[in-house]
N, C-alpha and C positions, 0 to 999 in steps of 0.2 A: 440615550440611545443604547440599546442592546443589539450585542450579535449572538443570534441564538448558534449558529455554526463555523465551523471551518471547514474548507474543499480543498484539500492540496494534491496536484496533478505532479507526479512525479516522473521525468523521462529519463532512465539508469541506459547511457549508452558503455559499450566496450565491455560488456559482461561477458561472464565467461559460458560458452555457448554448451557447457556440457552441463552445468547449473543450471541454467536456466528450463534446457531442457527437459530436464526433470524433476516431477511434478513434485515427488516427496521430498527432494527439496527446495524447493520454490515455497509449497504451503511451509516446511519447517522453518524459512526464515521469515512467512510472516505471522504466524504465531510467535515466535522470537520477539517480533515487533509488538503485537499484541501483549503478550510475558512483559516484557520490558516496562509497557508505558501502563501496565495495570489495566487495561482494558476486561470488559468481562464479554462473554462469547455467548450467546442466546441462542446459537442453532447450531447445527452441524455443517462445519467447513464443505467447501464444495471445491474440487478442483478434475481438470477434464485434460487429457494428454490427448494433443491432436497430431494426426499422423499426416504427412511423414515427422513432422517437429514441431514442437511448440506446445505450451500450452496455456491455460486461464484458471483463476480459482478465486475465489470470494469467502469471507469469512463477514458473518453477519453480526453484529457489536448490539451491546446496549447503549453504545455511544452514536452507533451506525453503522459504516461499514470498512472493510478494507477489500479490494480488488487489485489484481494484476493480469496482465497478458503478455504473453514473450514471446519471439523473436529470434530463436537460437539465431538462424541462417545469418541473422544480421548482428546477434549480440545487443539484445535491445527487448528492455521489458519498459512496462508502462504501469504506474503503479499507481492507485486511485485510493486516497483516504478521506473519509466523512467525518466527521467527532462533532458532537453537542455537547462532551463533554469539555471540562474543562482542562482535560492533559492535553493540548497542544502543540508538544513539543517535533516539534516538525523536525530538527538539527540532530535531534536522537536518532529519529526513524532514518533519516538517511547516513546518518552514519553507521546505522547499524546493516543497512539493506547494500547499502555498499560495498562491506567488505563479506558478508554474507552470497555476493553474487558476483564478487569482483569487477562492480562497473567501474571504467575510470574516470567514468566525469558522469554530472546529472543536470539536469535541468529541474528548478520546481516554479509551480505558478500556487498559488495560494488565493482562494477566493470567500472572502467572506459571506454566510448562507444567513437569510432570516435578518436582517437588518430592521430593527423596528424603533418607531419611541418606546419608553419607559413610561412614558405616561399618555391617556389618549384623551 
């Protein structure tokens, strides 16, 4: 069996709502993440400040992709990674998205994508 993917759903609660809130840094810590795990980037990062607070942004991977959406009001980003690649390191990303946003606690769900035989 082959797993062509990983989906891991990250919920960063207790962040710090001035972080989050703003978008250059939000996109700076997930380039960081990207940086980190050696990922390579095939478009141009998207990220969208919505008023009165909050905002979303997406970075497009040759791996897949990385997405988040925030929450200042609540202290609460939501953070969405794809990889076909093989850097998986999930422990990385949120130890780094962590103290980057200063959430104190996270939630992750991890789903594997693409489950096939290896031979048909």
């Amino acid at each position: 069996m082959i797993i062509l993917g990983a989906h891991a759903l990250l919920d960063l609660y207790g962040c710090n709502s001035k972080k989050i809130n703003n978008q250059k840094t939000v996109l700076a810590a997930m380039l960081d993440i990207v940086n980190s795990l050696e990922m390579k980037v095939i478009g141009k990062p998207f990220v969208h400040k919505f008023h009165p607070q909050g905002c979303t942004a997406f970075i497009p991977l040759a791996e897949s992709h990385l997405a988040i959406h925030t929450w200042p009001e609540r202290g609460f980003a939501a953070l969405d990674i794809f990889t076909c690649g093989q850097n998986r390191n999930f422990n990385k990303i949120i130890k780094l998205i962590k103290r980057k946003l200063d959430a104190q606690r996270t939630k992750i769900k991890i789903t594997s994508r693409g489950v096939v035989r290896d031979s048909f």
